[in-house]
C-alpha positions in Angstrom: -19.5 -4.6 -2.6 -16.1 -5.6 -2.1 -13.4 -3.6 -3.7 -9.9 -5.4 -4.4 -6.6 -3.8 -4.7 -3.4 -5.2 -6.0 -0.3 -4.6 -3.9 1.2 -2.9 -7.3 -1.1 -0.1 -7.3 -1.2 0.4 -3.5 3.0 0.5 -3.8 2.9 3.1 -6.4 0.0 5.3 -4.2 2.6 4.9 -1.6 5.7 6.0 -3.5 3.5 9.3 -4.6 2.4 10.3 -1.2 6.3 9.4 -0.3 7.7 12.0 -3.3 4.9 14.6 -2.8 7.1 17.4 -1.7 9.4 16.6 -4.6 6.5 16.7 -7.1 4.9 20.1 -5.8 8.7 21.4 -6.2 9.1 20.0 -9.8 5.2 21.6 -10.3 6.1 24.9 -9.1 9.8 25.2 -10.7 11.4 25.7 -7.7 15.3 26.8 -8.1 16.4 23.6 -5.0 14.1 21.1 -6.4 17.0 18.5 -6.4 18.2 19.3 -3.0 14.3 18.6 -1.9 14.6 15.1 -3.5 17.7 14.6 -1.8 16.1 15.1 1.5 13.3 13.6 0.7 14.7 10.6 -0.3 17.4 10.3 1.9 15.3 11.9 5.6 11.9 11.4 4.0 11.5 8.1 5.9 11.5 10.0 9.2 8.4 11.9 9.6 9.9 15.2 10.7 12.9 15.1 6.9 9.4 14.5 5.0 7.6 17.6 6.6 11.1 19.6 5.7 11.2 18.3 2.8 6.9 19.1 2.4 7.6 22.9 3.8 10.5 23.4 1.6 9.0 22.8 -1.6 6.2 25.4 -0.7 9.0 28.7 -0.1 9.1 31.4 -2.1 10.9 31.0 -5.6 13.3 33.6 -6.4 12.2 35.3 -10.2 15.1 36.9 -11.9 14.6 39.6 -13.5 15.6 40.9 -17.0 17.1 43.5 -17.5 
């Protein structure tokens, strides 16, 4: 069994590993999501700005209370 994949598919599987710490921080509402797509899409290239980036997204979230 042979299985064929287009390079279209494998280029968007590629972009969404790439943008994975972004999507957890959009996921989990996190109060620097833009500044995590900044450095993951400026540093992300480099292994070590991805894993930043990857940590980052992951951090506590501040809830603000109401009074």
């Amino acid at each position: 069994m042979e299985v064929y994949v287009m390079g279209g598919e494998v280029a968007v599987i590629g972009l969404l590993a790439y943008f994975v710490p972004t999507l957890i921080a959009l996921l989990r509402g996190h109060d620097n999501t833009f500044a995590i797509f900044l450095t993951n899409l400026l540093l992300g290239w480099t292994f070590i700005g991805w894993v930043i980036a990857f940590i980052w997204s992951f951090t506590a979230i501040r809830r603000r209370v109401r009074a």
